[in-house]
C-alpha positions as CSV (number, residue, x, y, z in Angstrom):
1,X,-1.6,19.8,4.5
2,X,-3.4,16.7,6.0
3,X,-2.5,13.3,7.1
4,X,-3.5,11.8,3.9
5,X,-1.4,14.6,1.9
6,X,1.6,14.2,4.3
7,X,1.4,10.2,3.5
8,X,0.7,10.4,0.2
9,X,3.9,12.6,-0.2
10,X,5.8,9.8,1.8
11,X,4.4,6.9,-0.6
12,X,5.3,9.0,-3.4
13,X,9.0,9.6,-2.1
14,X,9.3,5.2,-1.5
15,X,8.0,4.8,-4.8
16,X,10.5,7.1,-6.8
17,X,13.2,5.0,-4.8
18,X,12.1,1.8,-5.3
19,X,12.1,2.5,-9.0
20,X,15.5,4.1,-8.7
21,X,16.6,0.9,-7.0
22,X,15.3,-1.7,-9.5
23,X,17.1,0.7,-11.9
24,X,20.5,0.5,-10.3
25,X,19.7,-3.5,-9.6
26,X,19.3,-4.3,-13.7
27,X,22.2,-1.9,-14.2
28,X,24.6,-4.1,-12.0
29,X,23.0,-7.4,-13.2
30,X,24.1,-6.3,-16.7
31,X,26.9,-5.5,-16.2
32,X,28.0,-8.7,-14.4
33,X,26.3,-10.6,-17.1
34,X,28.5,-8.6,-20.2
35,X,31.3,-8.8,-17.5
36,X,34.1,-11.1,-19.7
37,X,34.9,-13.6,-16.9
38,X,38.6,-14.8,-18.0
39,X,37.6,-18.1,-18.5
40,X,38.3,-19.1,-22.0
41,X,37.9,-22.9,-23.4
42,X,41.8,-24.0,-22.9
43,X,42.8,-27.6,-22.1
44,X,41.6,-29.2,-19.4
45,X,39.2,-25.7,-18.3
46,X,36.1,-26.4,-20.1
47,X,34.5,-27.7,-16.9
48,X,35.2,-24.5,-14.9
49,X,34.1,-22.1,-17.8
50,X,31.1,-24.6,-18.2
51,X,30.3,-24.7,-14.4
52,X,30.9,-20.8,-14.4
53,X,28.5,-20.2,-17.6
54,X,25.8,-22.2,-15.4
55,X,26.5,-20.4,-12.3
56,X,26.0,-16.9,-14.4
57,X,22.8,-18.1,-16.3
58,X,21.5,-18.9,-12.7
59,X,22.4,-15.5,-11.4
60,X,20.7,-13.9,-14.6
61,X,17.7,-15.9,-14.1
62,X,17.2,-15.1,-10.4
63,X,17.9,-11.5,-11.2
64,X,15.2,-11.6,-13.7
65,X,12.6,-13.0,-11.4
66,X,13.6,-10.5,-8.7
67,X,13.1,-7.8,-11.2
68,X,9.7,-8.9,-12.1
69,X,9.0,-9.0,-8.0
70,X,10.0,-5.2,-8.1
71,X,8.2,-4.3,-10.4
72,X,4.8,-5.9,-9.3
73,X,6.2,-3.9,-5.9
74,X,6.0,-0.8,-7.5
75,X,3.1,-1.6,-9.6
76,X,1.1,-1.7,-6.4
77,X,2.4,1.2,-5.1
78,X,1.7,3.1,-7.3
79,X,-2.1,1.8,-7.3
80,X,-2.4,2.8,-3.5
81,X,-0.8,5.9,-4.5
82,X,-3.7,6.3,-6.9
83,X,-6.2,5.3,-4.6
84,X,-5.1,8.1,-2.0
85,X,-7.3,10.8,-3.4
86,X,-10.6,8.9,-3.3
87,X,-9.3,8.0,0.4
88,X,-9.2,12.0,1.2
89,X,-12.2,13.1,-0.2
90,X,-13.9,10.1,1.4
91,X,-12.7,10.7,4.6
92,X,-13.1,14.4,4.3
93,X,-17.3,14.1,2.8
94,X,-19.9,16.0,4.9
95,X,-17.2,17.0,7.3
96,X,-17.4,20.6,6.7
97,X,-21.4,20.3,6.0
98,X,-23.3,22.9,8.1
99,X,-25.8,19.8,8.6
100,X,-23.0,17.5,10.8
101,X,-24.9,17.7,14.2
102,X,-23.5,19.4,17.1
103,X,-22.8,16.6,20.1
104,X,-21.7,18.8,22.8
């Protein structure tokens, strides 16, 4: 196996967990946001259910952008991942050629 084999294997291991991650991540951030909170509309509690609705859409949007960073994450891993096959047999031209000259 060589180096670029061995650290293509490792790139291809952080991906699959970094996808599980971002996984697990919207998972929770669901269930949060479906999450009944207690807070119902009686007198004198519509500014905490308010100030708690406001406090969850913030949460939800933050989630959302962090999601989106994830994915580009993974996006680009998967890209160098790609790229790691061009890198071997780059790295690897002419090496076995019988016309590589002899320095020593």
């Amino acid at each position: 196996m060589t180096d670029v084999a061995i650290e293509k294997a490792a790139l291809e291991g952080a991906i699959i967990n970094v996808d599980a991650t971002l996984g697990q991540y919207v998972a929770y951030a669901n269930d949060l946001w479906a999450r009944d909170t207690g807070v119902g509309n009686p007198v004198g509690r519509t500014a905490l259910r308010v100030m708690l609705e406001n406090a969850l859409g913030q949460a939800a949007l933050e989630v959302r952008d962090h999601h989106a960073s994830g994915v580009a994450i993974s996006g680009r891993l998967r890209e160098i991942n790609e790229s790691f096959d061009a890198l071997d047999v780059s790295l690897g031209a002419g090496w076995d050629d019988d016309s590589v000259a002899d320095f020593a």
